[in-house]
DRENNU-27728 format. One record per atom (N, C-alpha, C): residue number from 0; residue in one letter; chain; atom name; x, y, z. Coordinates in pm, whole numbers, always signed. Each point is the difference from the previous one (the first is absolute). Example, Ala and Ser with C-alpha at 12.3 -4.5 7.8 and 13.67 -1.06 7.14 Angstrom:
<drendos>
> seq/type/mol/atom/X/Y/Z
> 0/A/A/N/+1319/-569/+780 $
> 0/A/A/CA/-89/+119/+0 $
> 0/A/A/C/+90/+120/+0 $
> 1/S/A/N/-35/+105/-72 $
> 1/S/A/CA/+82/+119/+6 $
> 1/S/A/C/-77/+109/+73 $
</drendos>
This chain:
<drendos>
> seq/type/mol/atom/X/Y/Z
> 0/X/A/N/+85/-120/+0 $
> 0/X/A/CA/-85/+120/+0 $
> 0/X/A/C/+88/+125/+0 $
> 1/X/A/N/-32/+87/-71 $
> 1/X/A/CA/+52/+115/-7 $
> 1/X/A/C/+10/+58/+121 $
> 2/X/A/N/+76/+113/+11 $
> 2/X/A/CA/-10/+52/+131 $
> 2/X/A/C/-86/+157/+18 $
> 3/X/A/N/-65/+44/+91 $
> 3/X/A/CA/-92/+99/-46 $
> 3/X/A/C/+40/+88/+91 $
> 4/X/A/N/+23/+138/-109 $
> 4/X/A/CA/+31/+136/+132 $
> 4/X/A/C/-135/+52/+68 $
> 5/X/A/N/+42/+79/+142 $
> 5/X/A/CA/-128/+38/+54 $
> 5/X/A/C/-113/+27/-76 $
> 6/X/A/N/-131/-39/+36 $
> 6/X/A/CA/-113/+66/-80 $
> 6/X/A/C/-2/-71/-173 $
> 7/X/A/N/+74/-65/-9 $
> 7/X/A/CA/-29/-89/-173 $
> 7/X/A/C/-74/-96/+28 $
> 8/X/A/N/-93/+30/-117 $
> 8/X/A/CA/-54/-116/+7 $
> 8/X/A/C/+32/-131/-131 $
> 9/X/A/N/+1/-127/+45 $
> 9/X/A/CA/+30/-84/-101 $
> 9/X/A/C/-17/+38/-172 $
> 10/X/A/N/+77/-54/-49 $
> 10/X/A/CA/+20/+6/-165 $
> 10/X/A/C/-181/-36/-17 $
> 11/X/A/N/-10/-96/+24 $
> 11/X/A/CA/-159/-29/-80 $
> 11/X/A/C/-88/+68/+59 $
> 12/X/A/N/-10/+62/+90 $
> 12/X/A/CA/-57/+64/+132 $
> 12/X/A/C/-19/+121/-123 $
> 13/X/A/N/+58/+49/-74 $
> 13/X/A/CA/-4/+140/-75 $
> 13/X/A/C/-32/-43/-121 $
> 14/X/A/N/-36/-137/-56 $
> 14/X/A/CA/-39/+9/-119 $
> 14/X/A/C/-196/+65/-36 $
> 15/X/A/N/-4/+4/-134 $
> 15/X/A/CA/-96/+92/-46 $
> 15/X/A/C/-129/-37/+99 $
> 16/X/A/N/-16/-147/+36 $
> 16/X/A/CA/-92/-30/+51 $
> 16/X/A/C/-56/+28/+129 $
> 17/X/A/N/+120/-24/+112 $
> 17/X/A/CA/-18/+45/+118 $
> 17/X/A/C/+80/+147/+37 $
> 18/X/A/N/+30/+53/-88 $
> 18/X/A/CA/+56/+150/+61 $
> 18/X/A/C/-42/+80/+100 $
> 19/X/A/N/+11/-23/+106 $
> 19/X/A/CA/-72/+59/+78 $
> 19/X/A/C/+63/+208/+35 $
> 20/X/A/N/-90/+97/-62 $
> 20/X/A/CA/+20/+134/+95 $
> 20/X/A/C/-15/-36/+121 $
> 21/X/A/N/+55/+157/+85 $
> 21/X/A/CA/-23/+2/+134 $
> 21/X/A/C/-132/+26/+6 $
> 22/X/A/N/-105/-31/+105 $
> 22/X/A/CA/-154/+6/+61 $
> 22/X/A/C/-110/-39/-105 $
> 23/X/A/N/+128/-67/-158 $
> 23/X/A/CA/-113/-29/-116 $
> 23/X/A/C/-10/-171/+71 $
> 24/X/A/N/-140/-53/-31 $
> 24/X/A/CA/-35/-192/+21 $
> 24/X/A/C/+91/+0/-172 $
> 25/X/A/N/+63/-114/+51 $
> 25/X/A/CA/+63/-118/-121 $
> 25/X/A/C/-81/-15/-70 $
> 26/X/A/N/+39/-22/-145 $
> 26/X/A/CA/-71/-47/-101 $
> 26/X/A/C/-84/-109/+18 $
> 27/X/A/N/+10/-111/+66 $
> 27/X/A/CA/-62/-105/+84 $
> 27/X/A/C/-91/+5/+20 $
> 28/X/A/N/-21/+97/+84 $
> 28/X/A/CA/-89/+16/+105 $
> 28/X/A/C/-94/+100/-105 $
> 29/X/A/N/+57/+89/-84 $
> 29/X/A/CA/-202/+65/-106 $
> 29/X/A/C/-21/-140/-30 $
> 30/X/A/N/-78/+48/-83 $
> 30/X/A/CA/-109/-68/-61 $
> 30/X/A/C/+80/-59/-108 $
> 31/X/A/N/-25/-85/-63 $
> 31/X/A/CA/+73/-80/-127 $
> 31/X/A/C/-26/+97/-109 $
> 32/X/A/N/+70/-2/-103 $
> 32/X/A/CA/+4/+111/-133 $
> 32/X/A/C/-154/-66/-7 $
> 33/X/A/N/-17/-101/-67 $
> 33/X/A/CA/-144/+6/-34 $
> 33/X/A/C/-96/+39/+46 $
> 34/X/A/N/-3/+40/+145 $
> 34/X/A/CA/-134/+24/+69 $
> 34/X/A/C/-19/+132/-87 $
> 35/X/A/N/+133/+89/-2 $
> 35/X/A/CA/+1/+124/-63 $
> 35/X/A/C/-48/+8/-131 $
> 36/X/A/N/+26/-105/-67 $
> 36/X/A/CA/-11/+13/-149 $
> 36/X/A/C/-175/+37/-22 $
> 37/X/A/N/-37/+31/-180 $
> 37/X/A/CA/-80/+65/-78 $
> 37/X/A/C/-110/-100/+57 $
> 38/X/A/N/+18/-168/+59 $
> 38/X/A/CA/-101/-66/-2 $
> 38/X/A/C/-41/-22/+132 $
> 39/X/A/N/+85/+82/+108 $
> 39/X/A/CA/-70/+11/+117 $
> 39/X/A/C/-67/+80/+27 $
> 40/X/A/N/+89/+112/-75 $
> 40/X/A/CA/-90/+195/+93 $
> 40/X/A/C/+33/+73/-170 $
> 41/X/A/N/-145/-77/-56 $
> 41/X/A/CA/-46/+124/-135 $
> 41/X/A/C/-19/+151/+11 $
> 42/X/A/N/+69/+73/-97 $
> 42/X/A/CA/-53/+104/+25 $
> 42/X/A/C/-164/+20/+17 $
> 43/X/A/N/-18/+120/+95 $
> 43/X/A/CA/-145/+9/+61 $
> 43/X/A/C/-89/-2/-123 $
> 44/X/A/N/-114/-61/-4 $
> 44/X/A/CA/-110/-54/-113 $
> 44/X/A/C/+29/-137/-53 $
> 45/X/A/N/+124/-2/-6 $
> 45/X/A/CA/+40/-104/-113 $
> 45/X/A/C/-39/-136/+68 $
> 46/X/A/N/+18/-118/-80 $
> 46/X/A/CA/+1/-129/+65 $
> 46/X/A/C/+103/-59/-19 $
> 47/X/A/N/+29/-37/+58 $
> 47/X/A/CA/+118/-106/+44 $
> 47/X/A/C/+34/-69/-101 $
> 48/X/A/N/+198/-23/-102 $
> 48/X/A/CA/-17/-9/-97 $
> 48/X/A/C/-93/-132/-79 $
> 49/X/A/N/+30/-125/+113 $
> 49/X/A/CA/-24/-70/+23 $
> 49/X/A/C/-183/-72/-38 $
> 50/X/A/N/-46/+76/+73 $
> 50/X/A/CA/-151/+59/+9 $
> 50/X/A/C/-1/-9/-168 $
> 51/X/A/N/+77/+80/-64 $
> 51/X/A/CA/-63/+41/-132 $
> 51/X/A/C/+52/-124/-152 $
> 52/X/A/N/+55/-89/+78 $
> 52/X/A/CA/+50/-126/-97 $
> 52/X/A/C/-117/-50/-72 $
> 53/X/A/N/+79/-16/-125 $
> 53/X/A/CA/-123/-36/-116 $
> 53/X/A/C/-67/-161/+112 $
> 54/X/A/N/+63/-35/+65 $
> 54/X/A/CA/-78/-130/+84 $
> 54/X/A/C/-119/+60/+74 $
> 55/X/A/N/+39/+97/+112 $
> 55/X/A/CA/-94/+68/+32 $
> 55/X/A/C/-132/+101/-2 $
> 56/X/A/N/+66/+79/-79 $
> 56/X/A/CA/-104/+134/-42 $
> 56/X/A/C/-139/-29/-35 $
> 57/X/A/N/-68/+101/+51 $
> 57/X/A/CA/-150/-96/+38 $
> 57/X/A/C/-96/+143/-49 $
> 58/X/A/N/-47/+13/-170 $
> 58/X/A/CA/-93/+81/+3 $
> 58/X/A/C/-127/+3/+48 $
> 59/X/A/N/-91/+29/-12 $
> 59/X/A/CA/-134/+30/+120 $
> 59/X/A/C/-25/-123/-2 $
> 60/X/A/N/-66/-55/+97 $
> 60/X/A/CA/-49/-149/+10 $
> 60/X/A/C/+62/-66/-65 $
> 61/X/A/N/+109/-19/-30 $
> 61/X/A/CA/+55/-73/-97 $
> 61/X/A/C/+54/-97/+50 $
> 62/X/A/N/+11/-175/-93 $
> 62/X/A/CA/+50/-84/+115 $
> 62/X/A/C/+168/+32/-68 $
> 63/X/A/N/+105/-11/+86 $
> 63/X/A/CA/+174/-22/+0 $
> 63/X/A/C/+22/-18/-137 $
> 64/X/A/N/+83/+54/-23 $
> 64/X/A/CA/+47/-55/-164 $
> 64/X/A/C/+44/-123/-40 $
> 65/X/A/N/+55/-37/+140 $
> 65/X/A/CA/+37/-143/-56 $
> 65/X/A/C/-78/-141/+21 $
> 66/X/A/N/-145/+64/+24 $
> 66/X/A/CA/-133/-96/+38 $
> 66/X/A/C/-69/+5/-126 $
> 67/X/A/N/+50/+103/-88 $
> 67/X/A/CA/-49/+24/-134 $
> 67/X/A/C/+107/-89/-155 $
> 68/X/A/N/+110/-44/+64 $
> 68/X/A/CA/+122/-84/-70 $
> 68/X/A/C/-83/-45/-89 $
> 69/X/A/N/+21/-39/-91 $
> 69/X/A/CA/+2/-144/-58 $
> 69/X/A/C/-102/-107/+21 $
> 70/X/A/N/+159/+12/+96 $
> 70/X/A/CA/-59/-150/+116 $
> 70/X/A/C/-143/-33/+57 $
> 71/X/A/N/-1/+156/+44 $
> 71/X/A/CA/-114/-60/+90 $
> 71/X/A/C/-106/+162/-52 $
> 72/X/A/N/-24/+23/-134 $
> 72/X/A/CA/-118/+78/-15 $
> 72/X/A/C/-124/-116/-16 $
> 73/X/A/N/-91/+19/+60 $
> 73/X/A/CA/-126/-94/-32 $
> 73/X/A/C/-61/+79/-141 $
> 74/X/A/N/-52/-140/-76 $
> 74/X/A/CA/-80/+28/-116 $
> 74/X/A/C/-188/+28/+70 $
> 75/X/A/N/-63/+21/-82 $
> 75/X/A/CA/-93/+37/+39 $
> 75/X/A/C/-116/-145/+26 $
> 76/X/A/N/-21/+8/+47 $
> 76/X/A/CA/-65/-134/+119 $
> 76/X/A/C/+104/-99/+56 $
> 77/X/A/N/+100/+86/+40 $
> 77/X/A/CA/+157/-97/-3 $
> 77/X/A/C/+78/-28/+78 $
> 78/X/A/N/+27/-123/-97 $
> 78/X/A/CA/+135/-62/+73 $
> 78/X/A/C/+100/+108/+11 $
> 79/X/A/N/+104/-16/+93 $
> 79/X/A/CA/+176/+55/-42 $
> 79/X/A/C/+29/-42/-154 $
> 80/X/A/N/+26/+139/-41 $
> 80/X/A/CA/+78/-82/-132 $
> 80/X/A/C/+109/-72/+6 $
> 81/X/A/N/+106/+1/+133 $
> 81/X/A/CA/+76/-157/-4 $
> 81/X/A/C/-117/-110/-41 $
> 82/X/A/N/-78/+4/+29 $
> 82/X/A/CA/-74/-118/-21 $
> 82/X/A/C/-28/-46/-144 $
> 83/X/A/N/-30/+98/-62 $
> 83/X/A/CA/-7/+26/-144 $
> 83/X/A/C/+109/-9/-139 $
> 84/X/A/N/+131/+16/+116 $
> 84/X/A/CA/+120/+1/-50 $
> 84/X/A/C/-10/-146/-144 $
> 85/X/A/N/+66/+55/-104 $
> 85/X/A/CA/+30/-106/-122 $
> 85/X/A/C/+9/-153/+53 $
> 86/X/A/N/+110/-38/+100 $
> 86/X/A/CA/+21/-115/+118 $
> 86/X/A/C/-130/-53/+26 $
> 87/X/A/N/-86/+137/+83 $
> 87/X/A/CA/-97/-90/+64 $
> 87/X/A/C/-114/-28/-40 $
> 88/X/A/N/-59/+67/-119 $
> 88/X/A/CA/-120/+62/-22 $
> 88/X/A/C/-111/-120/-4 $
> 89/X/A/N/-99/-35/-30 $
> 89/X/A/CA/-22/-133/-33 $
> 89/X/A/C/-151/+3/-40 $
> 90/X/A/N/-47/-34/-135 $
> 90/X/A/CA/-112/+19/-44 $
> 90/X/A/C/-123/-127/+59 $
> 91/X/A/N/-84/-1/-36 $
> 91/X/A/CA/-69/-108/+59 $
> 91/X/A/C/+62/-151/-53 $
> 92/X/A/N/+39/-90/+146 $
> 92/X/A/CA/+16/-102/-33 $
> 92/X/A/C/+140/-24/-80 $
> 93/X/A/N/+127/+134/+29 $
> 93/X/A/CA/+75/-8/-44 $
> 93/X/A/C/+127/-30/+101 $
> 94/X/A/N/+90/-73/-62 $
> 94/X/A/CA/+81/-15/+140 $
> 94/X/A/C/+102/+165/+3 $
> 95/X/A/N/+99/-25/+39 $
> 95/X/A/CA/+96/+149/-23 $
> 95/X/A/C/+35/-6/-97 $
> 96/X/A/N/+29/+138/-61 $
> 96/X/A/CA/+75/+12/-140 $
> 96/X/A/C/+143/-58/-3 $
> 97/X/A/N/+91/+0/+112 $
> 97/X/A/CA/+116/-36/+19 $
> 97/X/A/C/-12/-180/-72 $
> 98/X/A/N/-105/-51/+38 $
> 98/X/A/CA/-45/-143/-2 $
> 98/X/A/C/+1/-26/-155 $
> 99/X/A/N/-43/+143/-71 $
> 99/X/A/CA/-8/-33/-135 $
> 99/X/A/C/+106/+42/-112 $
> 100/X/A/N/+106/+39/+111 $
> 100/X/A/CA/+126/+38/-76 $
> 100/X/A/C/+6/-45/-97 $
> 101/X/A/N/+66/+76/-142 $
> 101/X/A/CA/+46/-114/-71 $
> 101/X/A/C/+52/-95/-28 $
> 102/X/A/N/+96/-53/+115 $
> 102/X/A/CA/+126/-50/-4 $
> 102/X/A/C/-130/-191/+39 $
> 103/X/A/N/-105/+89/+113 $
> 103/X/A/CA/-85/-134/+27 $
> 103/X/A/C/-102/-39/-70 $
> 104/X/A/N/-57/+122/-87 $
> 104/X/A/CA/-143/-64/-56 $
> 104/X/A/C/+2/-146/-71 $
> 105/X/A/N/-110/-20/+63 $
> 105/X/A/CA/-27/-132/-85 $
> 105/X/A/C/-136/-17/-101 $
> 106/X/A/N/+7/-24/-127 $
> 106/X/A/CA/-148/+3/-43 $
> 106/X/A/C/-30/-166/+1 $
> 107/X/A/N/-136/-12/-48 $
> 107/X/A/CA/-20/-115/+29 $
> 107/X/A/C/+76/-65/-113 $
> 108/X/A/N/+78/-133/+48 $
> 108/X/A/CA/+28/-73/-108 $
> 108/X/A/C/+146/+16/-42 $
> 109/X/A/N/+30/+152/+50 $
> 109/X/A/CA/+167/+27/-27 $
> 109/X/A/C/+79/-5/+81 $
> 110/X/A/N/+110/+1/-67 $
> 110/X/A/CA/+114/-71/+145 $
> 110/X/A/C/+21/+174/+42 $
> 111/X/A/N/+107/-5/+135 $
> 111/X/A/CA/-14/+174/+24 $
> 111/X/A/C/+85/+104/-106 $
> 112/X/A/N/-8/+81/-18 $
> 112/X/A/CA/+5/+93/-115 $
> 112/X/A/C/+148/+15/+1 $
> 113/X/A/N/+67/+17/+116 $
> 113/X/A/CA/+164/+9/-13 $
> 113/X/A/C/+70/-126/-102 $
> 114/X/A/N/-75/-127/+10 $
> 114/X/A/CA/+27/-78/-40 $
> 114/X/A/C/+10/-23/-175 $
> 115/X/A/N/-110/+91/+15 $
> 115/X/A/CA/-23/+21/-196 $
> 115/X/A/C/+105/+68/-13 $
> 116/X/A/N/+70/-22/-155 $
> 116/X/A/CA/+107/+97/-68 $
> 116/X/A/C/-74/+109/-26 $
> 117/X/A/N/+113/+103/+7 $
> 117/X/A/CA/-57/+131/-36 $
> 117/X/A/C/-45/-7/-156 $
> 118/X/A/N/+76/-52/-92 $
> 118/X/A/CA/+8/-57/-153 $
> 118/X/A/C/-124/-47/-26 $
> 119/X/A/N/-25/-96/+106 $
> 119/X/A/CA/-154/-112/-60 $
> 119/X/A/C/-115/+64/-31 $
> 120/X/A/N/-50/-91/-97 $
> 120/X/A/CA/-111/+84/-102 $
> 120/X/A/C/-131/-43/+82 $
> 121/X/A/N/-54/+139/-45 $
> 121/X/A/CA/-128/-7/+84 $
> 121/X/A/C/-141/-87/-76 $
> 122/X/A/N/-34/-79/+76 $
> 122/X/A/CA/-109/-57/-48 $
> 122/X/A/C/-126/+79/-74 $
> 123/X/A/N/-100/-66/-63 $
> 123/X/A/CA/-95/+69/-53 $
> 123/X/A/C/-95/+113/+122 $
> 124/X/A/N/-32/+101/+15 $
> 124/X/A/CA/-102/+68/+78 $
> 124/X/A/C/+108/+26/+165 $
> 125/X/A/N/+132/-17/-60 $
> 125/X/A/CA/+109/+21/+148 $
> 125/X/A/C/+14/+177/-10 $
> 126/X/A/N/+4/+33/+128 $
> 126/X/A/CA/+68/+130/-7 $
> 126/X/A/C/+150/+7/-13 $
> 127/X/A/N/+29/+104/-44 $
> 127/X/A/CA/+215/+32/+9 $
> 127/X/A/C/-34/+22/+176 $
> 128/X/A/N/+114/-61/+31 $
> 128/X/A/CA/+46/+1/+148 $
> 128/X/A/C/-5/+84/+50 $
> 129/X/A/N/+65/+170/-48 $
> 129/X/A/CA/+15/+98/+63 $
> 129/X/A/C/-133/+31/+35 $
> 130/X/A/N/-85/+7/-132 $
> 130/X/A/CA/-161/+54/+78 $
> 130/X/A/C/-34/-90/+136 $
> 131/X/A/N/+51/-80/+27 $
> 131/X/A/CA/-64/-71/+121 $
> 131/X/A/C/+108/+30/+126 $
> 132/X/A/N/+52/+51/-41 $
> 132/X/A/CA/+110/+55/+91 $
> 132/X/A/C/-74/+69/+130 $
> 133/X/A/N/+76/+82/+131 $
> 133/X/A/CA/-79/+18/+84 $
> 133/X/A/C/-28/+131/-15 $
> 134/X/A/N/+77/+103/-65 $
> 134/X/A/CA/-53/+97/-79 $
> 134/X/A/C/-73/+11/-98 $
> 135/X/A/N/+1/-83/-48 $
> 135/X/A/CA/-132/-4/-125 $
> 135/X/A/C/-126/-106/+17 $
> 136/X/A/N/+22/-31/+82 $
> 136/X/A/CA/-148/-69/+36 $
> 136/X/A/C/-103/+20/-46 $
> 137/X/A/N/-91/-17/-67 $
> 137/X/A/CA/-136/+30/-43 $
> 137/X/A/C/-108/-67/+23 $
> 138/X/A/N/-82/+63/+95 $
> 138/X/A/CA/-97/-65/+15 $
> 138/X/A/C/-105/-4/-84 $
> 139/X/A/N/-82/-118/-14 $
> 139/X/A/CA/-112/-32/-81 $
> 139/X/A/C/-115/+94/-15 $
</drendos>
């Protein structure tokens, strides 16, 4: 340890953090920078920056923005559209779309579609593959 003349205080004792003035409290001892910061003590009117995050901000009656996502806006007599999602959606008596990937469909009678060459000729009244694809799906 170093040796300290009257009245010094330690090397780290003076760094930026704890510098202590005479009759000033140590940095320690305020409040943490953040309490200070824009998202504790807004200027007067304002809200808290925090408060005003596109997550939060709440026009009149309005539900949260992020209750309005995607995810979770309801359709009208509705489910969550997660529910609705491409994955889940499911028409009557349909299993999941995931189920009808292309990679799994099966029609009746055919072996599964990965299995067909891309090359192989399509039978009489067959669709081209891509239309049956999961983007091009067409319903009847």
């Amino acid at each position: 340890m170093e040796k300290l003349r009257d009245g010094q205080t330690p090397r780290w004792r003076n760094s930026a953090l704890v510098k202590v003035r005479v009759g000033e409290k140590s940095a320690l001892d305020k409040s943490p920078r953040w309490r200070n910061s824009t998202l504790k003590n807004p200027r007067a009117g304002a809200t808290p920056r925090w408060k005003n995050s596109a997550l939060e901000k709440l026009r009149a009656e309005e539900t949260p923005r992020w209750r309005n996502s995607a995810f979770e806006k309801l359709c009208v007599g509705g489910t969550p559209l997660r529910r609705n999602s491409p994955f889940e959606k499911l028409r009557a008596g349909e299993s999941p779309c995931w189920r009808n990937y292309e990679l799994e469909k099966v029609r009746v009678g055919e072996s599964r579609r990965w299995r067909k060459s891309k090359l192989e000729k399509l039978s009489a009244g067959d669709t081209p593959r891509w239309r049956n694809s999961a983007l091009e799906k067409l319903r009847v």
